[in-house]
C-alpha positions in Angstrom: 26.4 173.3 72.8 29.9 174.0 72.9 30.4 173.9 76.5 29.4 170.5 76.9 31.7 169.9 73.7 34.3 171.1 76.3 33.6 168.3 79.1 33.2 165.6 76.6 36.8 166.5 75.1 38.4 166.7 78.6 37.1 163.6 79.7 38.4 161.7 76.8 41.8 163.3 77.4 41.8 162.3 80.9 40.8 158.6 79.5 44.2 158.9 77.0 46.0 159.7 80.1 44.6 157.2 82.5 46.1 154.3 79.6 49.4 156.3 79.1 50.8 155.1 83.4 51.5 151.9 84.8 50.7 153.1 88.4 47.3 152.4 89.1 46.0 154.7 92.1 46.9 157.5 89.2 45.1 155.4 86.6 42.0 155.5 89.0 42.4 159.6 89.9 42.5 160.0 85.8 39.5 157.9 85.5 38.0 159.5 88.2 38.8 163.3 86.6 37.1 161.5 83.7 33.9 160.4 84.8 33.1 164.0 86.7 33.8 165.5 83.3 31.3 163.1 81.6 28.8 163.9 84.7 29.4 167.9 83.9 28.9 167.5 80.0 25.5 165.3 81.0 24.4 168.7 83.4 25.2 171.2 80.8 23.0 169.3 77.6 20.5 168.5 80.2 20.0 172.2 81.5 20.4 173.1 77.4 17.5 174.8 75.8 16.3 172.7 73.2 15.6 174.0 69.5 
């Protein structure tokens, strides 16, 4: 399941970012960025064959 791998990895990143800026309209975009990543990962192990 290495694609969803992929999206759970880029979400986190975006959360480092998000914590890394003072401004918070980018905090929210990051955050944002993060939780369509988390929403793609989610998609891709649900639509996952199991076994």
């Amino acid at each position: 399941m290495i694609e969803a791998l992929y999206w759970w990895d880029q979400a986190a990143r975006f959360k480092e970012e998000a914590l890394r800026f003072n401004d918070a309209d980018r905090q929210v975009e990051l955050l944002e960025l993060a939780a369509t990543c988390e929403a793609v990962a989610i998609d891709v192990e649900d639509r996952a064959t199991s076994g």
